[in-house]
C-alpha positions in Angstrom: -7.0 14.5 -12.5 -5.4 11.3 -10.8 -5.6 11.1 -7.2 -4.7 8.3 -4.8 -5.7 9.8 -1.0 -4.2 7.2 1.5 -6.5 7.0 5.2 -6.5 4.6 8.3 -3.2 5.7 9.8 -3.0 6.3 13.6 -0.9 5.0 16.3 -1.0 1.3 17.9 0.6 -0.8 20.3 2.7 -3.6 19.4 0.3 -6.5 18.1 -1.9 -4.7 17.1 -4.1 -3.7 13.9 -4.7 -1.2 11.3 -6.2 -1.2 8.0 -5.0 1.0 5.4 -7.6 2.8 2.2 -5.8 3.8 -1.0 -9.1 5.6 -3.0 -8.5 5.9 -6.2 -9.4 8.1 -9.4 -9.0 9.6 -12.5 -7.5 6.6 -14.2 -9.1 3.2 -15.4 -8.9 1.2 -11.9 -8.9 -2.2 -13.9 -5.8 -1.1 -16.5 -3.4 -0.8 -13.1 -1.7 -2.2 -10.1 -1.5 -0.1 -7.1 1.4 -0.8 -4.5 1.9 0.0 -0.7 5.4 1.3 0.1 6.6 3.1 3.3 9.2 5.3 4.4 10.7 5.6 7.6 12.6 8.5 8.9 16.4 8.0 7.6 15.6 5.1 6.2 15.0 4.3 2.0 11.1 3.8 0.6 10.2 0.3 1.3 8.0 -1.8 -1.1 6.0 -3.7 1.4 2.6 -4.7 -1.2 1.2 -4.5 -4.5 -2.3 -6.1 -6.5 -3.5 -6.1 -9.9 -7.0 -5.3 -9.9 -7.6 -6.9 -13.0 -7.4 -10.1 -11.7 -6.0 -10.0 -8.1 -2.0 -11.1 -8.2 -0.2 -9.8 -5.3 3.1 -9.1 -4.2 4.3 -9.1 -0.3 7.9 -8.0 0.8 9.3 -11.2 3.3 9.1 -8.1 6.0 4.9 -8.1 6.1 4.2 -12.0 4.7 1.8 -13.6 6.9 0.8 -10.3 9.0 -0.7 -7.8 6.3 -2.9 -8.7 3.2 -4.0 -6.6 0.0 -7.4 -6.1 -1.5 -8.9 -4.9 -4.0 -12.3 -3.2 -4.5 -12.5 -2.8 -7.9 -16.8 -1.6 -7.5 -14.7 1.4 -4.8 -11.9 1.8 -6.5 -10.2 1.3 -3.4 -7.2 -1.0 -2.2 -6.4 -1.8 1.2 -4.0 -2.5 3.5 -4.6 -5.2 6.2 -1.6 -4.7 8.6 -1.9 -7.6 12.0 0.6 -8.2 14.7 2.2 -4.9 14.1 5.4 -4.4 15.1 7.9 -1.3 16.2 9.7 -1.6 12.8 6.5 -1.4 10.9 6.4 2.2 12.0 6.5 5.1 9.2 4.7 7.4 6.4 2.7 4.3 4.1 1.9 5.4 0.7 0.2 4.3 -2.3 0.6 4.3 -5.7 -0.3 3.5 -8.9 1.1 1.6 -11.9 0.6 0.1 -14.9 -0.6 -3.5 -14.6 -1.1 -4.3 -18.0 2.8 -3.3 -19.2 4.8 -3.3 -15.8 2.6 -6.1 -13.5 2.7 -6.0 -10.2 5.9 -4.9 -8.5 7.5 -3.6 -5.3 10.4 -1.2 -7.6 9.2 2.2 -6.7 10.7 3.3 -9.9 8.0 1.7 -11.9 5.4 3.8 -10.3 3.2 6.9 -12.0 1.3 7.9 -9.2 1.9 8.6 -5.7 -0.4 9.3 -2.8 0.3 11.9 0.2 0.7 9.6 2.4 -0.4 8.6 6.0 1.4 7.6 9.2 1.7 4.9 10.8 3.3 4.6 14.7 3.3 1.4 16.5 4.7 1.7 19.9 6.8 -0.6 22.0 
């Protein structure tokens, strides 16, 4: 059974940090790419990372360059999510989720994605 469980989440002022897990299993860690996207409420999913395990190629939205980085524990099967100088807009549900890295690569088109975590929230206040 695949499963991507999402944990870190919590609430935060302005400027500060958080660091997301994606754990995952039941696929071949090394065959995929798994993504960060978030939703806020009313608003559309948002892209906002992606990394190939295989070889570490990532992908930022212009919204998060420069403040959150991706990584990949392949030995943990585990991604992460290193989000600094949060901001008030950064607020929302962040999941993860799984694609193929070999066929599709690395990309921030929800669309391309098998997978999807449950989620976990993130609130950073004003």
């Amino acid at each position: 059974e695949v499963q991507l469980v999402e944990s870190g989440g919590g609430l935060v002022q302005a400027g500060g940090s958080l660091r997301l897990s994606c754990a995952a299993s039941g696929f071949t860690f090394d065959d995929y790419a798994i993504g960060w996207f978030r939703q806020a409420p009313g608003k559309e999913h948002e892209g906002v990372s992606c990394i190939r395990s295989s070889d570490g190629n990532a992908l930022y939205a212009d919204s998060v360059k420069g403040r959150f980085t991706i990584s990949s524990d392949n030995a943990k099967n585990t991604v992460y999510l290193q989000m600094n100088s949060l901001k008030p807009e950064d607020t929302g549900v962040y999941y993860c989720a799984a694609v193929n890295g070999e066929v599709v690569g690395i990309t921030l088109s929800s669309h391309y994605f098998d997978y999807w975590g449950q989620g976990t929230q993130v609130t950073v206040s004003s």
